[in-house]
KEBAMAR-137186 format. One line per field, with one value per residue: residue in three letters; x, y, z of N, C-alpha, C in turn; chain. Coordinates in pm, 1 decimal. Layout:
type	(ALA | ...)
n_u	(X | ...)
n_v	(Y | ...)
n_w	(Z | ...)
ca_u	(X | ...)
ca_v	(Y | ...)
ca_w	(Z | ...)
c_u	(X | ...)
c_v	(Y | ...)
c_w	(Z | ...)
mol	(A | ...)
END
This chain:
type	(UNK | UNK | UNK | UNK | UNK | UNK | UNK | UNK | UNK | UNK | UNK | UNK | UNK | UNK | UNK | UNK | UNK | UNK | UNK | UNK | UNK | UNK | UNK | UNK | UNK | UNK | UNK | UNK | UNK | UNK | UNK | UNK | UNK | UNK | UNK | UNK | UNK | UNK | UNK | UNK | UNK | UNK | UNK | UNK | UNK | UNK | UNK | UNK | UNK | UNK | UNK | UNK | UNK | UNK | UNK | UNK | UNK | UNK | UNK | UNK | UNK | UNK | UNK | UNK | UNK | UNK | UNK | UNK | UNK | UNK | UNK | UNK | UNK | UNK | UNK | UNK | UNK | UNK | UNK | UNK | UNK | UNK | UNK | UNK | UNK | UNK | UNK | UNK | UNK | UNK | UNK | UNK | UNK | UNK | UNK | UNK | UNK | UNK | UNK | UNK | UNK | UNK | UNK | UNK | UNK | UNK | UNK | UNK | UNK | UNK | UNK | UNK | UNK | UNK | UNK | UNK | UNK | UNK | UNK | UNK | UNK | UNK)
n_u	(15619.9 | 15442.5 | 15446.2 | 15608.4 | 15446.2 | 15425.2 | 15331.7 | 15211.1 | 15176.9 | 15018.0 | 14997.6 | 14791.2 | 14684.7 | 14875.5 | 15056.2 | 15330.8 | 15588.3 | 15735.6 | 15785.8 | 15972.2 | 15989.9 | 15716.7 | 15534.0 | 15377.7 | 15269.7 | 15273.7 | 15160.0 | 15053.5 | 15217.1 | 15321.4 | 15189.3 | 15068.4 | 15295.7 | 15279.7 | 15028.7 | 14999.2 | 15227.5 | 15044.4 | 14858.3 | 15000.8 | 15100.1 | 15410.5 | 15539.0 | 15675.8 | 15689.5 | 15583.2 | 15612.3 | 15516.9 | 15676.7 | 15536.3 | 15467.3 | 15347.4 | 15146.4 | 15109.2 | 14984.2 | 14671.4 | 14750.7 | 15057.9 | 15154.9 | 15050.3 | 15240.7 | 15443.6 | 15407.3 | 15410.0 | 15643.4 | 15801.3 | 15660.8 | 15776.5 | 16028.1 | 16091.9 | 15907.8 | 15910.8 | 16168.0 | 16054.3 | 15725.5 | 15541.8 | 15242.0 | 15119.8 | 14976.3 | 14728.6 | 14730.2 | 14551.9 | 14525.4 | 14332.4 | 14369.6 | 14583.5 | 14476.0 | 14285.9 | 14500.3 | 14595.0 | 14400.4 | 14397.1 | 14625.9 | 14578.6 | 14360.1 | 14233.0 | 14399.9 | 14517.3 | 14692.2 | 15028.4 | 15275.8 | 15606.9 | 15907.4 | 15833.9 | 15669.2 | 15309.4 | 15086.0 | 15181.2 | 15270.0 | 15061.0 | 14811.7 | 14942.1 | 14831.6 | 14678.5 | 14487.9 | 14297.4 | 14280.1 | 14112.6 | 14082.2 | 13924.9 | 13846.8 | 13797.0)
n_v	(7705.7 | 7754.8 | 7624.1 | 7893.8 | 8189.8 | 8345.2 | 8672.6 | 8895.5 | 9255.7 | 9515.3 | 9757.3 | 10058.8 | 10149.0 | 10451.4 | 10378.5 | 10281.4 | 10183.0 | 10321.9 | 10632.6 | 10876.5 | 10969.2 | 10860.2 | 10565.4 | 10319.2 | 10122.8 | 10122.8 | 10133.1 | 9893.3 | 9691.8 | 9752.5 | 9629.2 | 9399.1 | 9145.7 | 9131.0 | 9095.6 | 8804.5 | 8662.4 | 8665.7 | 8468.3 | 8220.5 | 8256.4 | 8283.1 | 8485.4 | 8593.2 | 8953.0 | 9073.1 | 9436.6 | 9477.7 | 9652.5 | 9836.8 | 9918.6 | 10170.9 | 10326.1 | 10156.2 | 9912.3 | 9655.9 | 9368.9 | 9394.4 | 9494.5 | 9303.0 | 9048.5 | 9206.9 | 9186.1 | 8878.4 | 8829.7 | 8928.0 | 8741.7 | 8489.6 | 8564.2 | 8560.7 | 8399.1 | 8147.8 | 7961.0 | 7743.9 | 7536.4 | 7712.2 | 7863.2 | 8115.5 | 8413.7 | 8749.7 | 9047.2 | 9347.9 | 9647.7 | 9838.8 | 9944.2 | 9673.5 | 9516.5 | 9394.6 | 9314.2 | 9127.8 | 8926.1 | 8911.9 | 8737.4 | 8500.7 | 8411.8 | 8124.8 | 7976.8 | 8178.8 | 8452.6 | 8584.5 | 8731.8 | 8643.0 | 8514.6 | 8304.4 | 8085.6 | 8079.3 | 7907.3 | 7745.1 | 7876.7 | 8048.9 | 7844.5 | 7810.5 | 8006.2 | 8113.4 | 8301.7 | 8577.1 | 8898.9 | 9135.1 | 9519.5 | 9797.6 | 9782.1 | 9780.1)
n_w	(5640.6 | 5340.1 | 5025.1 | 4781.9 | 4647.0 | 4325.3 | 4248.0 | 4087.5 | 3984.0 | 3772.2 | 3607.1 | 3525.4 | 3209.1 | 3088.2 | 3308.8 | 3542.4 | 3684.4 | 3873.8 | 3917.1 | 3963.1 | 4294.1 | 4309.9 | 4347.6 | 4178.3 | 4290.6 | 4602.7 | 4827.2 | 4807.0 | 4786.7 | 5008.8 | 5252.7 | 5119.1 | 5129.1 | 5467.2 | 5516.1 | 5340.9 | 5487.4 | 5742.8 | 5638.7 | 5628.9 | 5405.7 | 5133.8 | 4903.9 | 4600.3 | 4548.5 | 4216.4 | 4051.7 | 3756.3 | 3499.1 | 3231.4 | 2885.7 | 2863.2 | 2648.9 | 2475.8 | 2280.3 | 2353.1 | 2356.0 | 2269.3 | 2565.5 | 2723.5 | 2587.6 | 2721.9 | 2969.9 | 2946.5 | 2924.6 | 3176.9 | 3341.0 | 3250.8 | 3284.4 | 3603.5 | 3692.3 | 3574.5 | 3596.1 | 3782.7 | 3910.7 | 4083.7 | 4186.5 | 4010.3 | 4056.7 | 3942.4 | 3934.4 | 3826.1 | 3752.9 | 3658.7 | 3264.8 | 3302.9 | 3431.3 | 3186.8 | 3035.2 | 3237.4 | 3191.5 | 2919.3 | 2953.9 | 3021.2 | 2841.8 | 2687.4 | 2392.4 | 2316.7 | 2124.7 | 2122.8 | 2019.8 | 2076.9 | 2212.6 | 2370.9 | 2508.7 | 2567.9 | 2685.4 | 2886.1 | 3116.0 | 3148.1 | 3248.6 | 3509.8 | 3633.8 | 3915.0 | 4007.5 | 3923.4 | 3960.9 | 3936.5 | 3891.4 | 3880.4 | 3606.8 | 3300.2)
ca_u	(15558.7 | 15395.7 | 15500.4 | 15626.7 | 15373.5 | 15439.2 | 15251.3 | 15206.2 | 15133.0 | 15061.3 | 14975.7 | 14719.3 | 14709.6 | 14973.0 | 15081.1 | 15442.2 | 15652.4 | 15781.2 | 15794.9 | 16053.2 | 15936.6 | 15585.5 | 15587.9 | 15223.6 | 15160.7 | 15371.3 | 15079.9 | 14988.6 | 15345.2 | 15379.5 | 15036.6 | 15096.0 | 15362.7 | 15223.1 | 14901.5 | 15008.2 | 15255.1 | 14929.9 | 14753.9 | 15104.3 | 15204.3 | 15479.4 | 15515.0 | 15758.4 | 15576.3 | 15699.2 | 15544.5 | 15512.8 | 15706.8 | 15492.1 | 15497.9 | 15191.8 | 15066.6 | 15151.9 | 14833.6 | 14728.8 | 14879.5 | 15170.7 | 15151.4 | 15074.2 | 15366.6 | 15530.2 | 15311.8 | 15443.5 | 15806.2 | 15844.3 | 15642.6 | 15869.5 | 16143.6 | 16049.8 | 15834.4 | 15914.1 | 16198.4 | 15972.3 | 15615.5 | 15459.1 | 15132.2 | 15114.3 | 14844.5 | 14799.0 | 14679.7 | 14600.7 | 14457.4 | 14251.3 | 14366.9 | 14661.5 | 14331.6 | 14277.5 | 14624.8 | 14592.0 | 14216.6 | 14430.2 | 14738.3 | 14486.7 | 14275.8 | 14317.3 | 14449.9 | 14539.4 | 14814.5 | 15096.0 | 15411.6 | 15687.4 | 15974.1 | 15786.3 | 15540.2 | 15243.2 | 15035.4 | 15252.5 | 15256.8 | 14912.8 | 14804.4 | 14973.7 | 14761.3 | 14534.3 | 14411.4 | 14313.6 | 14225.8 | 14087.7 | 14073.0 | 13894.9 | 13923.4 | 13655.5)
ca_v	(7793.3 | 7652.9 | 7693.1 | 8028.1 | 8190.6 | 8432.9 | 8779.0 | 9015.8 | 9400.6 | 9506.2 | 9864.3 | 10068.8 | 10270.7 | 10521.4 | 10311.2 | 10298.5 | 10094.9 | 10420.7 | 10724.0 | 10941.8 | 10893.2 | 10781.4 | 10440.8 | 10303.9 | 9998.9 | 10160.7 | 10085.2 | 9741.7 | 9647.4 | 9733.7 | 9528.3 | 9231.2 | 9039.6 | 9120.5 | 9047.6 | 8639.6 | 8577.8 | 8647.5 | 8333.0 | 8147.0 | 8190.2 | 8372.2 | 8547.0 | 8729.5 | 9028.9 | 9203.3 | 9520.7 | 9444.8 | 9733.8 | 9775.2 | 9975.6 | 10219.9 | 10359.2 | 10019.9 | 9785.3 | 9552.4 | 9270.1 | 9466.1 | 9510.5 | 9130.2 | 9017.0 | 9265.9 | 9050.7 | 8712.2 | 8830.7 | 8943.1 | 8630.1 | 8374.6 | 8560.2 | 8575.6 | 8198.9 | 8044.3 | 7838.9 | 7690.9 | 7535.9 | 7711.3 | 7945.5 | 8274.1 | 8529.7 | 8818.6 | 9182.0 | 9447.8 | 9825.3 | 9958.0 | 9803.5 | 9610.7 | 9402.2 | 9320.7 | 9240.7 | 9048.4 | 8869.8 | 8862.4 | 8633.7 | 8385.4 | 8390.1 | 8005.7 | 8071.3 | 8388.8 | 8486.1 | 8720.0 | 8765.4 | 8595.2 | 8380.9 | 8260.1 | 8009.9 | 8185.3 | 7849.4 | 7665.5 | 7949.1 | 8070.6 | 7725.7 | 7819.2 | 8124.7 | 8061.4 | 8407.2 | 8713.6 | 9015.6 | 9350.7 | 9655.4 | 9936.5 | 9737.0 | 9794.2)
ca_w	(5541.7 | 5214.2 | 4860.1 | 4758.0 | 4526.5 | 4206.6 | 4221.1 | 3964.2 | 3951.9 | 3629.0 | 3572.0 | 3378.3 | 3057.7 | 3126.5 | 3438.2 | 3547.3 | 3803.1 | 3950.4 | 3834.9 | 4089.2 | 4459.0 | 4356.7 | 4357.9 | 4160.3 | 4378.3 | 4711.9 | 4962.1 | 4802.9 | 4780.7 | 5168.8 | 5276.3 | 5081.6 | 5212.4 | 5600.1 | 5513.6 | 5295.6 | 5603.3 | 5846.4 | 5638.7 | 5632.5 | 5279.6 | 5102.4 | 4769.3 | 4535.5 | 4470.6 | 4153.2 | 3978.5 | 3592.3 | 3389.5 | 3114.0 | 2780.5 | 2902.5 | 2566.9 | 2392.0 | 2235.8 | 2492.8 | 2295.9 | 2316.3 | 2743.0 | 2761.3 | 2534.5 | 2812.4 | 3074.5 | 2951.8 | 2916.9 | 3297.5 | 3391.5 | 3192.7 | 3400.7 | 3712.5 | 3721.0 | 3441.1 | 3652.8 | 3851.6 | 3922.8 | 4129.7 | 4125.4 | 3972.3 | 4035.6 | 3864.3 | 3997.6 | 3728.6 | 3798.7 | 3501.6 | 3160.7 | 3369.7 | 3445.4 | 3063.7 | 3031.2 | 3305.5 | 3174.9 | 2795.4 | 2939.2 | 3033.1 | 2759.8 | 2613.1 | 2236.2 | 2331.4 | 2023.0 | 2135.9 | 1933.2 | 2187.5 | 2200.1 | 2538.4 | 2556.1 | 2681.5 | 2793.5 | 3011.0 | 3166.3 | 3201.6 | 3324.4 | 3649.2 | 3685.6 | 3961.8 | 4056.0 | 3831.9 | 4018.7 | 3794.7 | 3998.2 | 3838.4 | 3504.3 | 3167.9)
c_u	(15536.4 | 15511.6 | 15513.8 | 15531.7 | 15448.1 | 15332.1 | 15341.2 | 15128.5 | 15149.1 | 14968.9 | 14847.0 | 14781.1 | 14798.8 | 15032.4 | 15242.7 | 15493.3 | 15658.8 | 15829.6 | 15878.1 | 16011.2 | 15803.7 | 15602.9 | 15427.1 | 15165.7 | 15192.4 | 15303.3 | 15057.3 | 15117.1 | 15395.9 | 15291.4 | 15073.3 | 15162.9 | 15323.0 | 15110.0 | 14926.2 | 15087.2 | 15170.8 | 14887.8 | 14875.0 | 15151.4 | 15326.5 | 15491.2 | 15633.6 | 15666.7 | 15697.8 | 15599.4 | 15609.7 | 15600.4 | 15679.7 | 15488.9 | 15345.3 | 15125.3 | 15070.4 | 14945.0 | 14836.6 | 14761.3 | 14977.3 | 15240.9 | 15153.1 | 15197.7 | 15443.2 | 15525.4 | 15409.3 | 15596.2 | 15837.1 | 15752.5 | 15735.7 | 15988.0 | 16159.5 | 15997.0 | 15850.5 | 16061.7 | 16127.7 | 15835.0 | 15560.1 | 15374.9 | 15150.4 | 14994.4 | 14864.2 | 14704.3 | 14663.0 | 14490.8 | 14446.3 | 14251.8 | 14498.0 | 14569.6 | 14285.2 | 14405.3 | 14613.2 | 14488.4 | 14329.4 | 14538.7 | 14614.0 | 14350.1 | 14304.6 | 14293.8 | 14466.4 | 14698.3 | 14901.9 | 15198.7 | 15574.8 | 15744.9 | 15913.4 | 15657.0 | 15449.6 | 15176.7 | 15067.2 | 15231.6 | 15123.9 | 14833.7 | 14828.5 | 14917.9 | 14647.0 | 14450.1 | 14447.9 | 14247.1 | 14226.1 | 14028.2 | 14032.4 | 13888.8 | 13806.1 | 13621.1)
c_v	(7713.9 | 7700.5 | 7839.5 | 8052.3 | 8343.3 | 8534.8 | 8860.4 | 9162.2 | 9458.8 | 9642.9 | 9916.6 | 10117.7 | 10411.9 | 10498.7 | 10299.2 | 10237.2 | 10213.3 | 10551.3 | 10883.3 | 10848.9 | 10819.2 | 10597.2 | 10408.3 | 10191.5 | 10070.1 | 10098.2 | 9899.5 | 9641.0 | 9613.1 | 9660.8 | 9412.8 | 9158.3 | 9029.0 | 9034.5 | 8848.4 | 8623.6 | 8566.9 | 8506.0 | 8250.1 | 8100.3 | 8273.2 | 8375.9 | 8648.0 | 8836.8 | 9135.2 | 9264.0 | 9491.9 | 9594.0 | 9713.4 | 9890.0 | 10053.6 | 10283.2 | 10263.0 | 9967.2 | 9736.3 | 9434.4 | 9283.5 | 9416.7 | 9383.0 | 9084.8 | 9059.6 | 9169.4 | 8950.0 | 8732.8 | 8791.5 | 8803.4 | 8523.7 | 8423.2 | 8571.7 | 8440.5 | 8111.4 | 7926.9 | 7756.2 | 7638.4 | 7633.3 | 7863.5 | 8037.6 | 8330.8 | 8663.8 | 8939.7 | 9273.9 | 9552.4 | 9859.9 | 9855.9 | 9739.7 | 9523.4 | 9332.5 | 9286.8 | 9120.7 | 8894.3 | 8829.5 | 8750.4 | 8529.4 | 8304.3 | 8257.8 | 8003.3 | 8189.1 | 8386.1 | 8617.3 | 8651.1 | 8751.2 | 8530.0 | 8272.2 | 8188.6 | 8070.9 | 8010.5 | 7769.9 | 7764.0 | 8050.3 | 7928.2 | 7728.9 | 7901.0 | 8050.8 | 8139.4 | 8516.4 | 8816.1 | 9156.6 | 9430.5 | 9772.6 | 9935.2 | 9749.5 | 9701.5)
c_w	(5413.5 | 5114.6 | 4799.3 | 4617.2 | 4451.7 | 4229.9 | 4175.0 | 3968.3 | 3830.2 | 3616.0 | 3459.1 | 3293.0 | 3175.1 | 3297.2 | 3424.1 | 3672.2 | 3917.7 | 3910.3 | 3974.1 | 4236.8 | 4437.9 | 4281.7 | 4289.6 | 4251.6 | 4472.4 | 4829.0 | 4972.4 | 4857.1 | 4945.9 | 5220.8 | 5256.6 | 5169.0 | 5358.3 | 5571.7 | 5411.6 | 5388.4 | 5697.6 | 5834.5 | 5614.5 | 5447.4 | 5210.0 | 4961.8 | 4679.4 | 4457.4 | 4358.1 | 4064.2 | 3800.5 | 3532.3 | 3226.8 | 3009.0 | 2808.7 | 2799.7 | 2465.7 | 2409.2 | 2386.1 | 2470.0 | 2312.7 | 2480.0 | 2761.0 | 2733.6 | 2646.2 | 2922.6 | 3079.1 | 2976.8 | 3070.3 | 3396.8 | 3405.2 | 3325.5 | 3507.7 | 3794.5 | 3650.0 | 3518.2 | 3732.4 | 3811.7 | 3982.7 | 4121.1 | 4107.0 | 3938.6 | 4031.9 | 3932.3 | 3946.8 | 3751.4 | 3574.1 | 3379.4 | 3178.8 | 3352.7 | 3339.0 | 2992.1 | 3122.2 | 3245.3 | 3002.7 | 2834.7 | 2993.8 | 2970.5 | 2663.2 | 2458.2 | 2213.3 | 2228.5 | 2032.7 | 2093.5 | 2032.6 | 2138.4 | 2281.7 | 2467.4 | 2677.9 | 2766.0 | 2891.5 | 3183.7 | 3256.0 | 3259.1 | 3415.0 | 3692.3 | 3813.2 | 4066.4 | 3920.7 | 3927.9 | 3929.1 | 3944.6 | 3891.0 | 3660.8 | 3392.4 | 3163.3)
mol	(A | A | A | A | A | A | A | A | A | A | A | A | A | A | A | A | A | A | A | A | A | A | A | A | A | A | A | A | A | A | A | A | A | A | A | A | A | A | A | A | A | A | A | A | A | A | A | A | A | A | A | A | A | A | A | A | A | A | A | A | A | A | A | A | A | A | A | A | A | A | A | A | A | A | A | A | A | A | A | A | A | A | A | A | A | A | A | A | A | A | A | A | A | A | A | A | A | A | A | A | A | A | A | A | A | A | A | A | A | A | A | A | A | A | A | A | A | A | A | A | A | A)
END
């Protein structure tokens, strides 16, 4: 099996990891991993918990945090998956001179990006 990759679920405007039983990714979450061991790769998939009526400076800052902790030991790739304005969170951490309010180094970090996917995104 290759190099383990970093994925990201990152919620819209009033978006939520889990909110009782409903789960906001639940289907994607179950898909994924079948569907990257089919093409022989594997992935930590983790849903973003993000501040859902927050700026989207804000939501990013949120973005970079749960990145840093999640990939930030490591190299290797992180692509990013965002429903609605998840998707311009997503499109803002990769924006180069993008200025969010962090202890975190955003471009080391975005440099490893090497998928953005917007779903349903303005």
């Amino acid at each position: 099996m290759s190099q383990r990759h970093h994925l990201f679920l990152i919620p819209g405007f009033f978006g939520f990891e889990s909110l009782g039983e409903l789960l906001y990714f639940a289907h994607v979450r179950t898909y994924l991993p079948r569907a990257l061991e089919s093409f022989g790769l594997s992935a930590e998939i983790v849903s973003v918990d993000t501040m859902p009526t927050a700026s989207l400076r804000r939501r990013t800052e949120r973005l970079l945090e749960a990145v840093a902790r999640h990939a930030g030991s490591d190299d290797a790739p992180i692509h990013l998956v965002g429903h609605s304005s998840g998707g311009i969170d997503a499109r803002l951490f990769v924006t180069p001179g993008a200025s969010l309010r962090s202890d975190v180094e955003l471009e080391p970090l975005a440099r490893r990006v090497r998928s953005v996917v917007t779903i349903s995104s303005p």
